[in-house]
C-alpha positions as CSV (number, residue, x, y, z in Angstrom):
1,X,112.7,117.2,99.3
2,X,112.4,113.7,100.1
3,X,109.7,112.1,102.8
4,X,108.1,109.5,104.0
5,X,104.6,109.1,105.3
6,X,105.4,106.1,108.1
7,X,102.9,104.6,110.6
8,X,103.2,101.4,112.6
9,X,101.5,98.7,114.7
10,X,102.2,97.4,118.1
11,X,101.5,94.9,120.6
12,X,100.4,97.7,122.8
13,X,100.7,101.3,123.9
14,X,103.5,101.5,125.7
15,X,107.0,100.9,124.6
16,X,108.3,101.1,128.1
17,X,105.9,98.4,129.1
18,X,108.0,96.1,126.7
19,X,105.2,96.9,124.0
20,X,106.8,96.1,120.2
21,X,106.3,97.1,116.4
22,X,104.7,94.7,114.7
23,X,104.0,96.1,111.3
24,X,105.9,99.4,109.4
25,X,104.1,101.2,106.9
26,X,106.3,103.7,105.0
27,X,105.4,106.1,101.3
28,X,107.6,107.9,99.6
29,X,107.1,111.1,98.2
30,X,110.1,113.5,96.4
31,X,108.7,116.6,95.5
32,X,105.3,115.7,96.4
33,X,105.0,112.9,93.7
34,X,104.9,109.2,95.2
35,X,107.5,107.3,93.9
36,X,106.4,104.0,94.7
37,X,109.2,103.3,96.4
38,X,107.4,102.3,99.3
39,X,108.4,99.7,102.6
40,X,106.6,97.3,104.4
41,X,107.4,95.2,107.0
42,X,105.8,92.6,109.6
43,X,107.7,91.5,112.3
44,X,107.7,89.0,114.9
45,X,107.4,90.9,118.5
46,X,108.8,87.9,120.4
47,X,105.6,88.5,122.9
48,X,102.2,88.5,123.2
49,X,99.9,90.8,121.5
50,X,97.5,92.8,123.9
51,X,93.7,91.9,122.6
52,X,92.9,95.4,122.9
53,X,95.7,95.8,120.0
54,X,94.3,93.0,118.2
55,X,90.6,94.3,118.4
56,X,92.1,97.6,116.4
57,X,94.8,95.7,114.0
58,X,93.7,92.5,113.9
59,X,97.3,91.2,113.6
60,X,98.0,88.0,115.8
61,X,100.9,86.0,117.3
62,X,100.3,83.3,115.0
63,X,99.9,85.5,111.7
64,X,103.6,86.6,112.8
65,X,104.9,83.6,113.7
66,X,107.2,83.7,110.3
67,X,108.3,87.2,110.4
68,X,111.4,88.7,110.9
69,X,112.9,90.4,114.0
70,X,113.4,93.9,113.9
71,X,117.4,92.9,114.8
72,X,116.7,91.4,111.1
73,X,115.7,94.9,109.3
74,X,116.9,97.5,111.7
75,X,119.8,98.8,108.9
76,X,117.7,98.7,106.4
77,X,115.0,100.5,108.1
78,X,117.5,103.1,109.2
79,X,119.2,103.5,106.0
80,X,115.6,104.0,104.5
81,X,114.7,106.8,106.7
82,X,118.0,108.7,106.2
83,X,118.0,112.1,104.7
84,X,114.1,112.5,104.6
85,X,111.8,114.5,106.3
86,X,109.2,111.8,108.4
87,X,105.2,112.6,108.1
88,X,103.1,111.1,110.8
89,X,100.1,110.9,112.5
90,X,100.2,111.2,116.2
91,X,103.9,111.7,115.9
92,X,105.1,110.8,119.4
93,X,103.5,107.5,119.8
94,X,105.2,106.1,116.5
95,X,108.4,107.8,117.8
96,X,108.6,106.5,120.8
97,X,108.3,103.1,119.9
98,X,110.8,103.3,116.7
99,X,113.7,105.2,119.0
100,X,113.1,102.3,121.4
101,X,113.4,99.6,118.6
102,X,116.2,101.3,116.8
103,X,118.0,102.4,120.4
104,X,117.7,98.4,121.8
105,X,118.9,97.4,118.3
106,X,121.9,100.1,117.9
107,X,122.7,101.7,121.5
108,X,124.2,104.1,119.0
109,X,121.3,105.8,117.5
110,X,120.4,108.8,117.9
111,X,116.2,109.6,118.0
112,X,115.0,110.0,114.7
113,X,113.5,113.7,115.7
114,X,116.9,114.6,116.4
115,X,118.0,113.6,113.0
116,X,115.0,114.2,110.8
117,X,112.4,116.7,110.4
118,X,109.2,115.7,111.8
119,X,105.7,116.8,110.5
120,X,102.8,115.8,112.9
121,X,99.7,115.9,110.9
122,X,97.6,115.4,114.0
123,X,99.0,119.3,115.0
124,X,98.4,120.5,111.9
125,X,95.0,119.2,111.5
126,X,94.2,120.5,115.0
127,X,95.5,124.0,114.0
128,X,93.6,123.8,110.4
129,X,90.7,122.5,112.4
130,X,90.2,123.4,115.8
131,X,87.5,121.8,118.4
132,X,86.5,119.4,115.4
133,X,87.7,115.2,115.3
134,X,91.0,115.0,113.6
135,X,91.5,111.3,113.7
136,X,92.9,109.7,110.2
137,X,88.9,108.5,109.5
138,X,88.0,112.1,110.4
139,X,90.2,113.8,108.0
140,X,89.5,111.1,105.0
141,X,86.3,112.3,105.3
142,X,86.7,115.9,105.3
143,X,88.8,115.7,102.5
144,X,86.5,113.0,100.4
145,X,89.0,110.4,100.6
146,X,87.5,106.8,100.2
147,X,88.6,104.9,103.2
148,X,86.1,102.2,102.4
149,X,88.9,99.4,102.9
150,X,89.8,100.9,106.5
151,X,88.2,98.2,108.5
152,X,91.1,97.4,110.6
153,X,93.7,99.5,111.0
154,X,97.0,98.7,109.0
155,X,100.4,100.5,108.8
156,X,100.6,100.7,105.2
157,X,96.8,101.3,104.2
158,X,97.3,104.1,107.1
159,X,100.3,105.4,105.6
160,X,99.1,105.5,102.2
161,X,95.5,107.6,103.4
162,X,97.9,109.4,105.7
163,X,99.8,111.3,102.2
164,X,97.0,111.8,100.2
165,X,94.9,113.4,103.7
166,X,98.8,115.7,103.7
167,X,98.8,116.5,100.3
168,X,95.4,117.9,100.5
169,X,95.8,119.4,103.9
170,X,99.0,121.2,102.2
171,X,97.2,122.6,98.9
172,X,97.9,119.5,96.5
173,X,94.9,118.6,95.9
174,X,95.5,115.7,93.6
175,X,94.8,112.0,93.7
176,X,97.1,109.5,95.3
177,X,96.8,107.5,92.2
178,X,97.6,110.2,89.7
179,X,100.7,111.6,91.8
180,X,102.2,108.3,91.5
181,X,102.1,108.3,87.9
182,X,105.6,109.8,86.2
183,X,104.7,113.0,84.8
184,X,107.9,113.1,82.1
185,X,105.6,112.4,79.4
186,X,103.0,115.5,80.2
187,X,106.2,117.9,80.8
188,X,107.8,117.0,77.1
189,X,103.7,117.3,75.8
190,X,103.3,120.8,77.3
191,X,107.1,122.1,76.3
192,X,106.6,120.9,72.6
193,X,103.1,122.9,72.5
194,X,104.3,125.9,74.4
195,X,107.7,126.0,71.4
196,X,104.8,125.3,68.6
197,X,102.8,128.6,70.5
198,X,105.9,130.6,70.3
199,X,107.4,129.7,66.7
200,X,103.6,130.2,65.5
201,X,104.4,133.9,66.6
202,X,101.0,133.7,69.0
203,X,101.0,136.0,71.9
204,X,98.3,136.3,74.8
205,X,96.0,139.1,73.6
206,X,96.4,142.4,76.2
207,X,93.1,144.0,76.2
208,X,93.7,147.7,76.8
209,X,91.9,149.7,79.3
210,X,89.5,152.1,77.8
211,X,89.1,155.6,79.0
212,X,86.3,155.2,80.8
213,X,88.3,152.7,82.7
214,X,90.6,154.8,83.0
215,X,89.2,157.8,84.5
216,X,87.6,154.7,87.0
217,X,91.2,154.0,88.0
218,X,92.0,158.1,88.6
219,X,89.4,158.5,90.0
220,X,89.9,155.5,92.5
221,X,93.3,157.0,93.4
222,X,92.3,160.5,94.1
223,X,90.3,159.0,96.4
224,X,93.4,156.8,97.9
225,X,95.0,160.1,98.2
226,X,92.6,162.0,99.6
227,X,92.3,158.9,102.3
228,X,96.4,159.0,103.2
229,X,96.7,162.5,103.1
230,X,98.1,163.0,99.7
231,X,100.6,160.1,100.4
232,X,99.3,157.7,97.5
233,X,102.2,155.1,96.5
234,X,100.2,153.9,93.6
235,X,100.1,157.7,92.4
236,X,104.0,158.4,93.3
237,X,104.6,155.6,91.0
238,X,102.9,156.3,88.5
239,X,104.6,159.6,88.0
């Protein structure tokens, strides 16, 4: 399974307003290891940047003023997002703004929830954590993440906090750093140690039940029986 932990940056908060990406932050993950093969892209908005926007991102019209148009990177965009499964926070703002960019670029395209399987951290933290603050700074928190360089908010910094919070959130409970790493080396170290184990003729040692143990364990299922009326799986198998 391939996905990508994407967040973004506008000029504003409404794409129908004429609001625009400014900055895409997207990791990718294949089988829950980051690959590295990671995208990021400023663009030019060709408008002004609201100063509430600014206040948040602190990305400005003149920091822009040499970066491409999303006309510029829309295939390549497109062709990166094929084919994986999109992780985001606060899913339908970043939507709404990429279908827009992608739909004004292609009138052809098709929105990416409609193509691509969507998981919205935001409801899953909310359903993991109910009535508690599930905001990206929330969650690093919870979860012990250092978010120390978060002053601003920043599409790829977000992005990159945004998998390790999902890995955690999701049971993989393993540093962003370490899952990066290629792991080839550690499979060929374990298989070589498991064949030594085997040709050694080691086995895992079975400790036997003793019969006190074993009267415990009749004695626990008589009382099972007793409890379902004589109708104790454990003891019909057993026979």
């Amino acid at each position: 399974m391939r996905q990508i932990v994407l967040d973004t940056e506008t000029t504003g908060m409404d794409p129908q307003a004429g609001h625009r990406i400014i900055e895409i932050g997207c990791v990718e993950m294949v089988s829950r290891r980051l690959t590295g093969n990671d995208l990021h892209i400023y663009l030019h908005p060709d408008r002004e940047i609201d100063q509430g926007a600014i206040d948040v991102h602190g990305i400005t019209l003149e920091f822009l003023a040499d970066k491409p148009r999303f006309a510029e990177i829309g295939d390549r965009l497109a062709e990166y997002l094929a084919d994986a499964e999109l992780i985001i926070h606060n899913a339908p703002f970043d939507l709404a703004f990429l279908n827009k960019e992608l739909s004004d670029f292609d009138p052809q395209h098709r929105k990416l929830e409609e193509v691509s399987p969507i998981i919205d951290t935001l409801v899953e933290a909310r359903q993991m954590f109910p009535g508690q603050r599930n905001s990206l700074d929330a969650l690093c928190k919870r979860f012990e993440i250092d978010n120390s360089n978060r002053e601003l908010h920043g599409a790829l910094l977000d992005a990159q906090l945004l998998a390790d919070v999902y890995l955690r959130m999701t049971g993989g409970q393993i540093d962003i750093a370490l899952a990066a790493e290629d792991d080839s080396e550690g499979q060929q170290i374990a298989s070589a140690g498991l064949a030594t184990y085997l040709d050694a003729g080691r086995r895992p040692r079975v400790q036997r039940a003793s019969d006190d143990e074993h009267a415990a364990h009749e004695q626990y299922l008589d009382m099972l029986a007793r409890a379902s009326g004589d109708q104790c799986l454990w003891r019909t198998l057993d026979s």
